[in-house]
C-alpha positions in Angstrom: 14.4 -10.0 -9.2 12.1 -13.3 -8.7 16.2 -15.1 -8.1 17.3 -12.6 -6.1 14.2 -12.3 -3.6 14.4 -16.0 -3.9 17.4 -16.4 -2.5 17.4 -13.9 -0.1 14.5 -15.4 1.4 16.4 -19.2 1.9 19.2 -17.2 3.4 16.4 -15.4 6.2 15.3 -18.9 6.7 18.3 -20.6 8.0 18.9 -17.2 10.0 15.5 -17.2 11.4 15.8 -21.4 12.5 19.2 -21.3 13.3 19.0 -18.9 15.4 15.7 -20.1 17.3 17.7 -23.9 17.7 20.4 -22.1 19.7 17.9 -19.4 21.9 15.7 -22.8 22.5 18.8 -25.1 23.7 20.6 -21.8 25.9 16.6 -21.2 27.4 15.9 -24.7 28.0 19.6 -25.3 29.9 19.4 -22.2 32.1 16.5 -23.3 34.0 14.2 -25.6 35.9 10.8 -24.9 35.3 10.4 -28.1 37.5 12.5 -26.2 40.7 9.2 -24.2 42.6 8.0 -27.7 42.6 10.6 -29.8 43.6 10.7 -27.6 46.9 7.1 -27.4 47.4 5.5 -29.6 50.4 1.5 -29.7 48.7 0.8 -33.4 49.3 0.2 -33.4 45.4 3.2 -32.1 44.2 4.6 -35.4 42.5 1.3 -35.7 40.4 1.9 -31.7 39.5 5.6 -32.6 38.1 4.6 -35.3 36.3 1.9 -33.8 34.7 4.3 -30.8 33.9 7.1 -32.9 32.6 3.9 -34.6 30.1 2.9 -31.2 29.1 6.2 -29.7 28.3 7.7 -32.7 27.1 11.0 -32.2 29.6 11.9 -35.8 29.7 13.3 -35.3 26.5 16.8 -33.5 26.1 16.8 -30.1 24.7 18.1 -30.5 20.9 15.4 -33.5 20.6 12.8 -31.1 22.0 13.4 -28.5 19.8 12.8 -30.6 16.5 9.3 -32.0 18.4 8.5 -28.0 18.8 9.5 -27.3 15.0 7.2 -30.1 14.0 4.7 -28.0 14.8 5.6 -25.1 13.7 6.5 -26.7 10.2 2.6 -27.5 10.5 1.8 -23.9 8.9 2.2 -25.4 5.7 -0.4 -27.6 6.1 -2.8 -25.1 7.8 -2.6 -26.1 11.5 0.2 -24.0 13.2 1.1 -25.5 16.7 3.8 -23.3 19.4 2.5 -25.9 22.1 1.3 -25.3 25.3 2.2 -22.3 27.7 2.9 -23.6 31.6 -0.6 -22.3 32.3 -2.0 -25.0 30.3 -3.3 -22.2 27.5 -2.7 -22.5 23.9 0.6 -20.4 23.0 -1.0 -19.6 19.7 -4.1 -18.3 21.0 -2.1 -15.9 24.0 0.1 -14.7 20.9 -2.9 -13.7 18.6 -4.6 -12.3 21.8 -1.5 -10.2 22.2 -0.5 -8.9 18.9 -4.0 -6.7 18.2 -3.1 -4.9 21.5 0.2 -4.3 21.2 0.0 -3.0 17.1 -2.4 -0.9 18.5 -0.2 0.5 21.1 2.7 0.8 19.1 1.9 1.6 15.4 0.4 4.9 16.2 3.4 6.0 18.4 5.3 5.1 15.3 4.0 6.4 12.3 3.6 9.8 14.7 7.4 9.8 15.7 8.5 9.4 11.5 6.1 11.8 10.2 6.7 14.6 12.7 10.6 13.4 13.5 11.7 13.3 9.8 9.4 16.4 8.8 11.2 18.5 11.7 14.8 17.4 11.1 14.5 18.4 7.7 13.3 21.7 8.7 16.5 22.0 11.3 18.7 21.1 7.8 17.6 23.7 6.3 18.2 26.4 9.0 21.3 25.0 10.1 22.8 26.6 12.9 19.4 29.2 13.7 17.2 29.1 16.4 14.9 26.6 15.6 17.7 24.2 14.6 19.3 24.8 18.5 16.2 24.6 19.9 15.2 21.5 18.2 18.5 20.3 18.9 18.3 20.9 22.4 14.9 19.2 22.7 16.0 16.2 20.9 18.7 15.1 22.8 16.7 15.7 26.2 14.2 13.6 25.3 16.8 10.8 23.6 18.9 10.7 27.0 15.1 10.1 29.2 14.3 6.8 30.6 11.3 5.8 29.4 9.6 5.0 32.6 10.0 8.0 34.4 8.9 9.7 30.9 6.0 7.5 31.7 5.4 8.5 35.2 5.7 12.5 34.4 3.1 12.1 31.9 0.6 9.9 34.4 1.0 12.6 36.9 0.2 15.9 34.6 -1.3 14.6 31.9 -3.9 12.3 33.4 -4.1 13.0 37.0 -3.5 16.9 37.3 -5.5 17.0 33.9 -8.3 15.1 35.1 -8.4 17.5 38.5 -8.2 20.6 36.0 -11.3 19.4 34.2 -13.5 20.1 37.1 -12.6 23.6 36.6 -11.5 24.1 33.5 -10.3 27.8 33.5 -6.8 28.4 32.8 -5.1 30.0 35.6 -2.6 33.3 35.1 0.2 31.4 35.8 -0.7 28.9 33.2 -1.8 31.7 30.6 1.3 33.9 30.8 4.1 30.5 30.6 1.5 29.0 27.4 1.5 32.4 25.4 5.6 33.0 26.2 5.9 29.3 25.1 4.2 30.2 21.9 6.2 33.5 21.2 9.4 31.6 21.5 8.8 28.7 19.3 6.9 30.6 16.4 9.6 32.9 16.5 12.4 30.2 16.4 10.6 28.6 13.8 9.6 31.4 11.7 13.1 33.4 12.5 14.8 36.3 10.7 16.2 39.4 11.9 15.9 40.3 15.6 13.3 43.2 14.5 11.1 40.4 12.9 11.5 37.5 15.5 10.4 40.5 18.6 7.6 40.9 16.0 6.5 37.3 15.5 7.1 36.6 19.5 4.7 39.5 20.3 2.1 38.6 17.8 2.3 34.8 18.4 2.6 35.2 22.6 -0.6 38.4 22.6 -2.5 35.8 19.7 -2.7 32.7 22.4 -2.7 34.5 25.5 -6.1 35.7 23.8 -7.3 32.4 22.1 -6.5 30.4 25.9 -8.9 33.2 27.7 -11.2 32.9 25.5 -11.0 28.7 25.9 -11.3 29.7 29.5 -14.5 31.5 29.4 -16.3 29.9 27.0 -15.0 26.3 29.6 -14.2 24.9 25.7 -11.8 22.2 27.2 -14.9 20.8 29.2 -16.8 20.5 25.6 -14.6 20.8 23.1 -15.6 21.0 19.6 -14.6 22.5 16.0 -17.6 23.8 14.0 -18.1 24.5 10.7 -16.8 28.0 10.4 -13.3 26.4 12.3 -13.3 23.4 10.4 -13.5 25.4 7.5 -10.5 27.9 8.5 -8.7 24.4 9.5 -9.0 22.9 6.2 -8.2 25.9 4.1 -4.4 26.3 6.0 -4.5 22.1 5.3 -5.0 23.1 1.8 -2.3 25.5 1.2 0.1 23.7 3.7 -0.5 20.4 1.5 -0.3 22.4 -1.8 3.3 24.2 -0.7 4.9 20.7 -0.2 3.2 18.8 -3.0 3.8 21.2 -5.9 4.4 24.9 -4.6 1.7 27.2 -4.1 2.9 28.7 -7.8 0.5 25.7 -9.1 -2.7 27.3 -9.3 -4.6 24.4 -10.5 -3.2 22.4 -7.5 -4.3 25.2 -4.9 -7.8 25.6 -6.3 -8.6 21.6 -6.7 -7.4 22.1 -2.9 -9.6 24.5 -1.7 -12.2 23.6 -3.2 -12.1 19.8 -1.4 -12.3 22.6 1.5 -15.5 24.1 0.3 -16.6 20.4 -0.1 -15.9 19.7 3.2 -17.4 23.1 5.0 -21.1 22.0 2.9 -20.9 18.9 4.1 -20.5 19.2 7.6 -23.8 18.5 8.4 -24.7 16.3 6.2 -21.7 14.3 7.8 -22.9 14.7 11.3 -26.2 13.6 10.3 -24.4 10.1 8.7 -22.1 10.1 11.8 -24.9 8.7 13.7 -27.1 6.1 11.6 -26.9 2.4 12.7 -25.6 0.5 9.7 -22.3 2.3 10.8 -19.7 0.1 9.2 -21.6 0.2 5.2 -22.1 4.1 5.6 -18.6 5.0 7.0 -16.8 2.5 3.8 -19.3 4.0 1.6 -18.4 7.7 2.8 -14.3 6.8 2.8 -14.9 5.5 -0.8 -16.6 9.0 -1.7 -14.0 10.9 -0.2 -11.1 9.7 -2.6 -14.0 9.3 -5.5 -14.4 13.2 -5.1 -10.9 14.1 -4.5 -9.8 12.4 -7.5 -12.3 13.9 -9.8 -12.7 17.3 -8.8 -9.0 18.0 -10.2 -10.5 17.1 -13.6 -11.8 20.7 -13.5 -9.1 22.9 -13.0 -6.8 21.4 -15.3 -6.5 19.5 -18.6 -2.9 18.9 -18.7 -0.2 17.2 -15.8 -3.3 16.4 -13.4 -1.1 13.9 -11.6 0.3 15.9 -9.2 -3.0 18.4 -8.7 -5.2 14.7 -8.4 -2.2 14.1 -5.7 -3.0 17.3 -3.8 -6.1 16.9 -3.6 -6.3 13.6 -2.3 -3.9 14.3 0.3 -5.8 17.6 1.2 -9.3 15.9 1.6 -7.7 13.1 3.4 -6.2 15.7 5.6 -9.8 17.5 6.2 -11.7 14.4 6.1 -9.6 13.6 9.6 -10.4 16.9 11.1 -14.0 16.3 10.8 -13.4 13.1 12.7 -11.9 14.9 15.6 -14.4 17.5 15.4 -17.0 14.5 15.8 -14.8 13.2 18.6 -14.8 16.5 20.5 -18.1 16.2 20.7 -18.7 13.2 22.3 -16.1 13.6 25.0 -18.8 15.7 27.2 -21.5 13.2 26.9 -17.7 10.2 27.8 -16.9 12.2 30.6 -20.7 12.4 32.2 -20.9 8.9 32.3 -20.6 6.6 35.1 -18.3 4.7 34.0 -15.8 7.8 33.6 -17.4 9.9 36.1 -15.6 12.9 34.9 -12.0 11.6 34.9 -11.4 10.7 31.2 -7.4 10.4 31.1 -7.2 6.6 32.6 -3.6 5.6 33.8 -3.9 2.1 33.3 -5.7 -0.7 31.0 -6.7 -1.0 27.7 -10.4 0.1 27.9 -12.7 0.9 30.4 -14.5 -2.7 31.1 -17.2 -0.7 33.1 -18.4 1.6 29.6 -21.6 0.1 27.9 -21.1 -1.3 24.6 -23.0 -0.1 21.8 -22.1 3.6 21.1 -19.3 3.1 17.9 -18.3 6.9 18.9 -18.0 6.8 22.6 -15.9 3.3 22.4 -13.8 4.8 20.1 -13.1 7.7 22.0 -12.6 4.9 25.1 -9.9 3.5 23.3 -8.8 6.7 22.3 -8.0 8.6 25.6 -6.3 4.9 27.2 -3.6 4.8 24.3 -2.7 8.7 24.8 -0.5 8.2 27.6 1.4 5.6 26.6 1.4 6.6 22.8 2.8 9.5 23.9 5.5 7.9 25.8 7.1 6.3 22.8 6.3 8.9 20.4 8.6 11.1 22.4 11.3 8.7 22.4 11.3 7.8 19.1 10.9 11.2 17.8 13.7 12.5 19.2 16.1 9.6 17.2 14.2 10.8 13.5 14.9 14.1 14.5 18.6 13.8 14.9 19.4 10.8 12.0 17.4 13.0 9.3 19.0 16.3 10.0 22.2 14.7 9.9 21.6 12.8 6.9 20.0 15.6 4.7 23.2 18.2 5.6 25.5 15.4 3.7 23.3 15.0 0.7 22.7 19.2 0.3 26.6 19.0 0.3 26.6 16.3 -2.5 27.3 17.6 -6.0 24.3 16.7 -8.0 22.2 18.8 -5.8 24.7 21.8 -6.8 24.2 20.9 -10.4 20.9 21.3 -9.7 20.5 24.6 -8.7 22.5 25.7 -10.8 20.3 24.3 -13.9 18.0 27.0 -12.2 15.4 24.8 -10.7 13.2 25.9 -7.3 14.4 25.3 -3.9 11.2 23.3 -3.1 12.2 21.1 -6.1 15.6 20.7 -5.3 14.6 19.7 -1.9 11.6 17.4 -2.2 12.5 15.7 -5.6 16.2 15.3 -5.4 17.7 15.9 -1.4 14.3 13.9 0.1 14.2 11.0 -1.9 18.1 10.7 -1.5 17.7 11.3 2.3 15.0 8.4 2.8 17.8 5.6 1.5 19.4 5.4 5.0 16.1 6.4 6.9 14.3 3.3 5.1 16.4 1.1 7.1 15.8 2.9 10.7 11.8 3.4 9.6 11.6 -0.7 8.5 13.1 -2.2 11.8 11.2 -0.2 13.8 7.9 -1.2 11.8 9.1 -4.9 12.1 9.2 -4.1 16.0 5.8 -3.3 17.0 5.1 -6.7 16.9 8.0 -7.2 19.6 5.7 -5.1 22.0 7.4 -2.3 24.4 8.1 -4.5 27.9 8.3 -1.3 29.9 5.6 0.7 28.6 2.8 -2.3 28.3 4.4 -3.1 32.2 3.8 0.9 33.5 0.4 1.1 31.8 -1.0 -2.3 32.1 -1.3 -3.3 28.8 -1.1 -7.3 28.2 1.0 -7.0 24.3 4.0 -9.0 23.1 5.9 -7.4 25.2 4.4 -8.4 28.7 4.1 -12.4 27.2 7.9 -12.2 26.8 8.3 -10.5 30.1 6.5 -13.6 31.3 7.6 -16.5 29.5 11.5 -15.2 31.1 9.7 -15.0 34.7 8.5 -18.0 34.5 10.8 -20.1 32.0 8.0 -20.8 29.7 10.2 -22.2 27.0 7.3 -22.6 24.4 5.8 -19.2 25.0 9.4 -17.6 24.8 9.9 -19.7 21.8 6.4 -18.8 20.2 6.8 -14.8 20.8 10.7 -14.6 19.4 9.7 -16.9 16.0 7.1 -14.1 15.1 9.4 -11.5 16.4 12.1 -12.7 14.4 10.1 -13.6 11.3 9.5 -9.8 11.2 12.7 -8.4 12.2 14.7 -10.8 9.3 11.5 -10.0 6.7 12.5 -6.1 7.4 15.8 -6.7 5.8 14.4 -8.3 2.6 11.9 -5.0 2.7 14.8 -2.7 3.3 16.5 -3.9 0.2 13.8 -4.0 -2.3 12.7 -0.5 -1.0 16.3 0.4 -1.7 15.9 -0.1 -5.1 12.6 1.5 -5.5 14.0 4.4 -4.3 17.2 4.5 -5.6 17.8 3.2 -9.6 21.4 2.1 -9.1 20.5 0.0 -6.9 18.0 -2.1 -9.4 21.0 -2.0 -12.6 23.6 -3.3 -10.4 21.0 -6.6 -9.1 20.1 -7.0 -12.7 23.5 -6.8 -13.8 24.2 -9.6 -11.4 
């Protein structure tokens, strides 16, 4: 393995430099960064291209320049990495490390979202082939595959942030509003729930009366202008996390596994206050590793009790389940600070921002209002990607479960009698993640590449807006400096893609050894 990765990585290498020698020699011969000068009549213009030419070392022809550039990159070995100077005169190395924070944060959420929910629903449309849901879903996901993703972008600024943000100065939900939300609801728990036309009129009436009621009483109660949970909510939250978690994990057959669930539910309605009251003490950063550390302590040993034998999967469940729970309380923490965010000046009652990273105008200081700050300015364009990409996990997982359910050894294995849930989760899943490892790794190693649109429509200054500039402007070190770590990543994902491969796949591992 220690050859193989070995050589795989000298092979990346020569990729990864031979392809930055040819985009640095095509960059630097397509322009003149010199030509806005060369035409300008300031009276100092000749000292401005000679102090250019210095700077960016364009007296020298481009394949010479290229290995002066490398030189510094080659300097990482010694400890002192150097991309040279952008035109501005700024360090490229300090706008790229400036730039990569914002633009992970912009895009890792987006993604993680769009695999969890993408491949989690295209399974679900596998398995009900050709009902409701599946159409539905289908429907949905090519919609939202065929939108640009600026005017996505623009929809969601217009009723998402600024209609929403006029709607939170009243916040009662309007008839109109009430009656499309609850027929909404009737149609997709229906789809997704299905069965005979007696039973889906059923579940459309029960879902559709259920949130015409649970909106009204939102509306009354003006929940949406301070939101919160509670414990009695949390609690009912956490138990449907608990059997929800237990279903996929072992089946809710495993009684050990459903109790060591519920009871991290219990766990979590006692301490509710308790949590709230360690929400807000000032050595924040000791008390919240301290508290994240008990969370997985507890989760891991209160399986102990239930069970004596095969506690792997129950210790499983239960982490999962109180990692599950432990988020809700967060957002329930959230919800109530957004009253107290909204009343500030700063906000002034408009808390959906359309533009910007955070509001520069908030005072520093409160841990839980700046984190709701940042919060509420990656929602919009979070969202945007997370719709995009959803819709392409959607589609590629449906597609490639339905070939492996058609596979023989999944047959063979319910015919040796085991569970559906087993067939599916231990043989079709892990069979179906080969393919999607490769889709799910790229798109990992492109976060760091920023999203140009998205960071241009929302004002975000990531990856993607340096690269948008360094073309503008024919910044041949700062394009040079954003595609080396962009391509680093994107030629490290294949070397990823393959040892995942064999982790999830044995074959894979006999044949390398055999070689």
């Amino acid at each position: 393995m220690f050859a193989y990765i070995s050589r795989r990585l000298g092979v990346l290498f020569v990729i990864l430099f031979g392809s930055s020698f040819i985009l640095y020699n095509l960059a630097a011969i397509s322009g003149d960064p010199l030509e806005a000068l060369r035409t300008s009549k300031e009276p100092n213009v000749q000292q401005q291209i000679k102090n250019l030419t210095r700077d960016l070392q364009l007296d020298v022809p481009p394949p010479l320049r290229y290995f002066l550039w490398l030189r510094g990159i080659l300097g990482v070995f010694v400890g002192h990495i150097n991309f040279g100077k952008a035109r501005t005169g700024q360090s490229v190395t300090e706008l790229i490390w400036l730039a990569i924070p914002t633009t992970v944060r912009l895009v890792t959420g987006a993604t993680i979202i769009a695999i969890v929910l993408g491949i989690s629903i295209g399974i679900v449309t596998a398995l009900r082939q050709y009902s409701r849901f599946d159409y539905a879903m289908t429907f949905v996901s090519f919609l939202l595959f065929s939108l640009p993703i600026f005017w996505v972008a623009v929809l969601l600024k217009e009723y998402l942030a600024i209609q929403f943000n006029n709607f939170l100065g009243n916040p009662t939900i309007s008839p109109q509003w009430l009656i499309g939300l609850s027929l909404f609801s009737g149609v997709f728990w229906a789809a997704v729930i299905s069965g005979d036309r007696k039973r889906v009129w059923s579940i459309f009436a029960i879902a559709g009366v259920s949130t015409a009621a649970l909106l009204e009483i939102l509306s009354v109660t003006k929940w949406f202008a301070h939101p919160g949970l509670g414990p009695i909510a949390l609690f009912l939250l956490s138990v449907g996390v608990a059997f929800g978690v237990t279903h996929l994990s072992t089946g809710i057959s495993n009684r050990s596994a459903l109790r060591a669930a519920l009871a991290m539910a219990v766990i979590t309605l006692v301490m509710y206050y308790p949590n709230q009251w360690l929400f807000g003490v000032e050595n924040k950063k000791l008390v919240y590793a301290l508290m994240i550390i008990a969370l997985f302590v507890v989760s891991g040993t209160v399986p102990l009790l239930f069970s004596k034998i095969d506690r792997g999967p129950i210790i499983r469940t239960s982490i999962l389940s109180a990692f599950l729970m432990g988020l809700l309380t967060v957002i329930d923490k959230l919800m109530q600070t957004w009253k107290p965010y909204m009343e500030t000046d700063a906000v002034y009652f408009r808390p959906i921002p359309t533009i910007g990273q955070v509001n520069a105008l908030l005072e520093p200081g409160n841990f839980w209002m700046n984190f709701l700050d940042i919060l509420v300015h990656l929602f919009l364009p979070t969202t945007a990607l997370l719709l995009i990409s959803f819709a392409g996990y959607v589609r590629f997982s449906r597609g490639t479960l339905l070939e492996v359910l058609n596979q023989d050894y999944i047959r063979t294995a319910r015919a040796k009698g085991l569970t559906e849930r087993t067939v599916i989760m231990r043989h079709a899943f892990r069979n179906t993640m080969i393919p999607l490892t490769t889709i799910m790794v790229v798109d990992f190693a492109g976060i760091i590449g920023g999203a140009i649109i998205t960071e241009r429509i929302f004002g975000w200054i990531g990856m993607g807006t340096l690269f948008n500039q360094a073309i503008g402007s024919l910044d041949l070190n700062l394009l040079m400096g954003v595609f080396l770590i962009t391509g680093f990543m994107a030629v490290s994902a294949n070397l990823v893609a393959d040892l995942l491969y064999s982790a999830l796949d044995p074959r894979i591992r006999a044949v390398s050894r055999s070689k």
